[in-house]
C-alpha positions as CSV (number, residue, x, y, z in Angstrom):
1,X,72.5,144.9,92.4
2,X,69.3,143.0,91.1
3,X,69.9,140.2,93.9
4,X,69.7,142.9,96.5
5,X,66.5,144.5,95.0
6,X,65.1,140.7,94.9
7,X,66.3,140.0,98.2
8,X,65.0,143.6,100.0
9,X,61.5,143.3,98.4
10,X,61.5,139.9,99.7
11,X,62.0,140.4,102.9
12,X,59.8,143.7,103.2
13,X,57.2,141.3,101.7
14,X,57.8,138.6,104.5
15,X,57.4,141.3,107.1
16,X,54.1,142.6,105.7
17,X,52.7,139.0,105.9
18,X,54.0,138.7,109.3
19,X,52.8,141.9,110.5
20,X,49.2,141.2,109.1
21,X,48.6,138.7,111.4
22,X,48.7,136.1,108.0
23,X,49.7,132.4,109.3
24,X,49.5,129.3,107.2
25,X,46.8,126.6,107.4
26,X,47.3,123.8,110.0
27,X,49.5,126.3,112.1
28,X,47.4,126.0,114.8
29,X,48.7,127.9,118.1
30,X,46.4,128.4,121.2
31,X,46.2,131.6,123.0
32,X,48.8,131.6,125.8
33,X,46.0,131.4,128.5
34,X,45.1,128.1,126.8
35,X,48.6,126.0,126.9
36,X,47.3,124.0,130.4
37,X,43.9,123.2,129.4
38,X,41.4,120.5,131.3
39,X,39.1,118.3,129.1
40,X,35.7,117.4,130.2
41,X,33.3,115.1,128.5
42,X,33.0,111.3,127.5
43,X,36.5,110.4,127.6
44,X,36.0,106.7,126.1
45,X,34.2,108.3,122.8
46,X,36.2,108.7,119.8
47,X,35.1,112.4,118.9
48,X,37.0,113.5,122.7
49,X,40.1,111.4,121.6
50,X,39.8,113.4,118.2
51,X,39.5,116.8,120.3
52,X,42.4,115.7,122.8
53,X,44.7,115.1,119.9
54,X,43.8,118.2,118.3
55,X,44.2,120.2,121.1
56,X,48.2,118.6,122.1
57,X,48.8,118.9,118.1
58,X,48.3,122.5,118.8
59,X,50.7,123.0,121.8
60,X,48.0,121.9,125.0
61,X,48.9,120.6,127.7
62,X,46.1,118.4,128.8
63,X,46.0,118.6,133.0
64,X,43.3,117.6,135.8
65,X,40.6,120.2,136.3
66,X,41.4,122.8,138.9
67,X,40.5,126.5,140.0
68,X,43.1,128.1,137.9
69,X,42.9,126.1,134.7
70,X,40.7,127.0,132.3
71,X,38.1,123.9,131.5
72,X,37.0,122.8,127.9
73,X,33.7,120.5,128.0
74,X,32.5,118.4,125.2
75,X,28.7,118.0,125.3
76,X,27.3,115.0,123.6
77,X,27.2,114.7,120.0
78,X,23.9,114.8,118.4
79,X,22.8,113.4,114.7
80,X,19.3,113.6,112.9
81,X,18.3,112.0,109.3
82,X,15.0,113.5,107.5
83,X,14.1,112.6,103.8
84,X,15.5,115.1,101.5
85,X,13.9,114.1,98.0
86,X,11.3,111.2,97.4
87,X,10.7,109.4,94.2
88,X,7.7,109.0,91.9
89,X,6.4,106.1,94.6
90,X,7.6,108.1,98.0
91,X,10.6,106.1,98.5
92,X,13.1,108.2,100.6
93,X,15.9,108.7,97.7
94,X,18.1,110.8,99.6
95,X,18.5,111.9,103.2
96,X,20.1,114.7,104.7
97,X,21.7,114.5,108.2
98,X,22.9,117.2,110.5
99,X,25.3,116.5,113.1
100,X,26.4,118.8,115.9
101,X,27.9,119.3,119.6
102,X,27.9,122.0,121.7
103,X,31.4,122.8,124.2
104,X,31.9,125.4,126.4
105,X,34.5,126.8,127.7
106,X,35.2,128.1,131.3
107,X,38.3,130.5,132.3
108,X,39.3,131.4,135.7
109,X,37.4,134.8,136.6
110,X,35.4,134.7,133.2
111,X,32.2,134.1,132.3
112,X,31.1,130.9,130.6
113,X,31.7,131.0,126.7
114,X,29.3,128.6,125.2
115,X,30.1,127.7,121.0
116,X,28.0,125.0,118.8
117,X,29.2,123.1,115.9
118,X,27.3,121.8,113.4
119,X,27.0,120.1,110.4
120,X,24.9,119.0,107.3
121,X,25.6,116.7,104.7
122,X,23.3,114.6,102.5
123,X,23.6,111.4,101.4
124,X,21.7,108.7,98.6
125,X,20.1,105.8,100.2
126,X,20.9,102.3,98.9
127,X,18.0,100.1,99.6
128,X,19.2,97.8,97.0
129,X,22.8,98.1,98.6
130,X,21.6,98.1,102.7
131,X,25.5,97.1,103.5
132,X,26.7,99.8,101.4
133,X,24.5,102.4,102.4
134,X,25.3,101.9,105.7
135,X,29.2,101.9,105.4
136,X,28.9,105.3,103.9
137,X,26.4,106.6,106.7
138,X,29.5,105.8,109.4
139,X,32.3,107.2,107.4
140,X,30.3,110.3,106.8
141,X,29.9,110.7,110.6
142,X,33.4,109.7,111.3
143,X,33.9,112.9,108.8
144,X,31.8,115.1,110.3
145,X,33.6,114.4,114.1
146,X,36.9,115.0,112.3
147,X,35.2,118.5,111.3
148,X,33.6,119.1,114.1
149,X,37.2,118.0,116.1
150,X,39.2,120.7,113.4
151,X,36.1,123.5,114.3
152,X,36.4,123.2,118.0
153,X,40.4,124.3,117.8
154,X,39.5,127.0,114.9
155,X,37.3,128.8,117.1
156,X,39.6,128.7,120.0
157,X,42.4,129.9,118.1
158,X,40.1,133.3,117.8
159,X,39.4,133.7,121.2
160,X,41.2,136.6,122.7
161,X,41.7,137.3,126.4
């Protein structure tokens, strides 16, 4: 008698998470309209690999541009460094960056949905350490595409046709 109490409040409990639109992280499923999907931008930079591979992990099917598929473009990415603190001599201590793209998004008989991403992060300068410094300057942007790459199929996932 217990098991079937267990088992009943169980499965009512399955069915409210189900039926409250709840869906685990990294479950990432386009909208229907989205499954053929053309990809325009820099195709030899690493940040549209990153956004390709995103977007087949998630169930697209990559396909030439034409007047029925809706087309995803990748603007440039953009990055920009200004001091964030200064020491007692006016030695840049630490910098902050921001990184960002834009992409927009064009469906068949829709208008033009335009989205940014961006980022900030900060980070200590090394002048003592140049090599280091450096090193963690190009892993933080190769975090920040990975982020903006993750963004980029979070906000399509919310779209709604």
């Amino acid at each position: 008698m217990l098991y079937r109490i267990k088992a009943t409040t169980l499965v009512l409990l399955t069915l409210l998470l189900v039926g409250c639109g709840f869906q685990l992280r990294g479950g990432d499923n386009l909208a229907p309209e989205l499954q053929r999907l053309a990809l325009v931008g820099d195709d030899k930079s690493q940040f549209y690999r990153l956004v390709s591979a995103r977007l087949q992990r998630a169930g697209a099917q990559l396909v030439e541009p034409d007047a029925l598929t809706p087309v995803l473009s990748i603007s440039g990415l953009g990055q920009g460094n200004s001091v964030a603190s200064v020491n007692n001599r006016a030695d840049a201590l630490e910098y902050a960056t921001r990184f960002g793209t834009r992409f927009t998004l064009d469906m068949p008989d829709q208008a033009r949905q335009v989205f940014t991403v961006t980022f900030n992060r900060s980070f200590l300068d090394k002048s003592a350490q140049a090599l280091a410094s450096s090193r963690e300057q190009f892993q933080l942007r190769e975090q920040m595409e990975h982020e903006a790459a993750e963004q980029i199929i979070r906000q399509l996932n919310r779209l709604s046709f």
